[in-house]
C-alpha positions as CSV (number, residue, x, y, z in Angstrom):
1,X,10.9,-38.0,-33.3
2,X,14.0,-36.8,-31.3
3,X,14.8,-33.8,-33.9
4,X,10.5,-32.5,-32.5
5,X,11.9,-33.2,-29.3
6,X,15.3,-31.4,-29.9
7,X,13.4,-28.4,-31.5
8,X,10.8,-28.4,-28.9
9,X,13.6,-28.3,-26.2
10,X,15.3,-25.2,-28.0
11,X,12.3,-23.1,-28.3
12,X,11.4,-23.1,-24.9
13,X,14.6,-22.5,-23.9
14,X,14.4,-19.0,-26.0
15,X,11.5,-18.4,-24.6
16,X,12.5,-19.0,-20.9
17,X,15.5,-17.1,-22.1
18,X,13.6,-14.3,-23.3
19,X,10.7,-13.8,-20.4
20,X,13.8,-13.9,-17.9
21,X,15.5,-10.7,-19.9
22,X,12.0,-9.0,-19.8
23,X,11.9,-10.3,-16.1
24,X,14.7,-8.2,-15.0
25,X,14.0,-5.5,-16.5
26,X,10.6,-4.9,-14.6
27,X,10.4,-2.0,-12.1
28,X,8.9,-2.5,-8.5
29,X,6.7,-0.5,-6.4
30,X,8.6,1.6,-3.8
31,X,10.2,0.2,-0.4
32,X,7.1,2.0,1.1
33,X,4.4,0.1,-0.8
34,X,7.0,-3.1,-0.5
35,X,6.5,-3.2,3.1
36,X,3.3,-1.3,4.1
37,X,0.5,-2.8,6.3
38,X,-2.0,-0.6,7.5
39,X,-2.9,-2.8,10.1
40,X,1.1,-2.8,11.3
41,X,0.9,0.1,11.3
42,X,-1.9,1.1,13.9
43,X,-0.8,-2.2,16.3
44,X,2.8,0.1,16.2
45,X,0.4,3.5,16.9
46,X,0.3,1.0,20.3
47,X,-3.2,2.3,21.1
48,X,-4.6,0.2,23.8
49,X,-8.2,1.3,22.8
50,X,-8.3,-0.7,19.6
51,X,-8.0,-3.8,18.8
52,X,-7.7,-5.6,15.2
53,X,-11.5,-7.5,14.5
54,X,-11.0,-8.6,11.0
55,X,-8.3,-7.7,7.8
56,X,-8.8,-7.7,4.1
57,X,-6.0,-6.7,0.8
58,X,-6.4,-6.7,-2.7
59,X,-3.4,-5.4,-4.7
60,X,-2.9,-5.1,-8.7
61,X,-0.4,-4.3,-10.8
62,X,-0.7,-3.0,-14.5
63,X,2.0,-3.5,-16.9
64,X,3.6,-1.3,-19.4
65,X,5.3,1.7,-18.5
66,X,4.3,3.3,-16.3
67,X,3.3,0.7,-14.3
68,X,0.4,1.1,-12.1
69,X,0.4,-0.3,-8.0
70,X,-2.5,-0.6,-6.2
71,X,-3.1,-1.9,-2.8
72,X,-6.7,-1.8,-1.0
73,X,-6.8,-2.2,3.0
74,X,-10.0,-2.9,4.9
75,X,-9.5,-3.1,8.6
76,X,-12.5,-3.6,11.0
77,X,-11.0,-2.8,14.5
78,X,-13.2,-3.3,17.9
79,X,-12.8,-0.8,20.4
80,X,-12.0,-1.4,23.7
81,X,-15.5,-1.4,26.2
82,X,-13.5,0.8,28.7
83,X,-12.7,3.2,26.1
84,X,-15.9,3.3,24.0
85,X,-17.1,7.1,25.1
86,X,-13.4,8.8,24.9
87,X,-11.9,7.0,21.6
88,X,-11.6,10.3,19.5
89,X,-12.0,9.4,16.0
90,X,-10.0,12.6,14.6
91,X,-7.1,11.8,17.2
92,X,-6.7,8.4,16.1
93,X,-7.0,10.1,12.4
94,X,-4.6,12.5,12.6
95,X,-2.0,10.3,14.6
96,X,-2.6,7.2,11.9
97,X,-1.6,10.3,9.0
98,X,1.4,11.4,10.8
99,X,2.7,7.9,11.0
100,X,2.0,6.9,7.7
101,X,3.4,10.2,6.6
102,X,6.7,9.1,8.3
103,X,7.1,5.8,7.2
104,X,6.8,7.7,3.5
105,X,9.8,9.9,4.5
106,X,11.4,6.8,6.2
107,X,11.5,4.6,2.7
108,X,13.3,7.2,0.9
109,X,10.3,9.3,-0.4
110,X,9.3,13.0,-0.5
111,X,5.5,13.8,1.0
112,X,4.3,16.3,-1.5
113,X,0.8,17.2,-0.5
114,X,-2.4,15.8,0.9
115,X,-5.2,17.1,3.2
116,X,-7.7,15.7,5.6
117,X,-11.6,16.5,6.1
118,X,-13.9,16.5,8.8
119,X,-15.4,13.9,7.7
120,X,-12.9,11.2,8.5
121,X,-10.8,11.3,5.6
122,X,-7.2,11.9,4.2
123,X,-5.1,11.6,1.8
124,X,-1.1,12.0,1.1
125,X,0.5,12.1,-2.0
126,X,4.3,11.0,-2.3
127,X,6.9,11.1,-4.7
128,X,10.8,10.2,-5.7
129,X,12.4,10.4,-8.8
130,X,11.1,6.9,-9.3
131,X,7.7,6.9,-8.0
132,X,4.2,9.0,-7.4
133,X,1.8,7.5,-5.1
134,X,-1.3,8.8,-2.9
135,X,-2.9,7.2,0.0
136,X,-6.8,7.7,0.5
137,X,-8.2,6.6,3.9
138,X,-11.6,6.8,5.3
139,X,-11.9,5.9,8.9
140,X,-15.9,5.6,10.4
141,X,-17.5,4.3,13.1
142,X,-19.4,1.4,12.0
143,X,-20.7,0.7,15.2
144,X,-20.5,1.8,18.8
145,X,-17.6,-1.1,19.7
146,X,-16.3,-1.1,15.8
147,X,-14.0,0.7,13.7
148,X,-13.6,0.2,10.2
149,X,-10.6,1.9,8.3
150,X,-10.5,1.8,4.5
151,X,-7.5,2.9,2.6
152,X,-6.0,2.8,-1.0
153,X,-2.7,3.4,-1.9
154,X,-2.0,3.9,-5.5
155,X,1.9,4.4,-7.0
156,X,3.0,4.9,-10.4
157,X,6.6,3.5,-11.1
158,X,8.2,6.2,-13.8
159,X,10.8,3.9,-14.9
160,X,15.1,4.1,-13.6
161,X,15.6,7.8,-12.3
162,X,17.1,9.8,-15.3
163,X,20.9,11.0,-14.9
């Protein structure tokens, strides 16, 4: 009975051992994707118009190179009564891209491309020697006091930068 035990013991400590080496050896999305929040982000836009209603993130990860990050954002914000006939959807649009394009720049990455529509969408693509990501957002007025912004931002990790 004590040798099952013994045997027992030493096999899972191979196995520990061996999902620890594996473990370390797993890549991480950017520092962007790390520490984004779209809806820190827009509270930090400090626009007095809006105001954050209700928040909702999904995120996935894939293994096997390369690995795949993907983070969804759904924010309903409630605009201000005061402000409801001068909020300027494309403003708040085009202010939300240039600070997300910053904080991009800010974690070490290089904006690459992207575009915007005048329909209420944008995207920007990024990239490092490391990682290629997008963001996709669609903001819309879902309502004459609400705001909903949806966004997706999807990263590939392409393994340790090559010497």
């Amino acid at each position: 009975m004590k040798k099952a035990s013994f045997s027992f013991t030493i096999l899972l400590l191979i196995l520990l051992t061996g999902s620890l080496s594996c473990a370390s050896k797993m890549q991480y999305p950017s520092e962007f994707l790390l520490t984004f929040s779209l809806d820190k982000t827009v509270e930090g836009m400090d626009l007095h118009e809006l105001g954050l209603n209700h928040s909702d993130t999904a995120s996935t990860t894939s293994i096997g190179p390369p690995i795949y990050h993907r983070q969804e954002k759904d924010s309903l914000f409630t605009i201000d009564n005061a402000k409801l006939d001068t909020f300027d959807d494309a403003r708040f649009l085009s202010q939300l891209r240039e600070k997300l394009s910053q904080q991009i720049v800010n974690a070490g990455l290089k904006v690459r491309g992207g575009g915007n529509s005048s329909l209420g969408t944008f995207d920007i693509e990024y990239e490092s020697a490391q990682f290629r990501g997008a963001i996709d957002l669609i903001g819309i007025r879902t309502a004459r006091d609400k705001y909903r912004v949806w966004c997706v931002v999807r990263e590939f990790d392409l393994g340790p930068p090559r010497a």
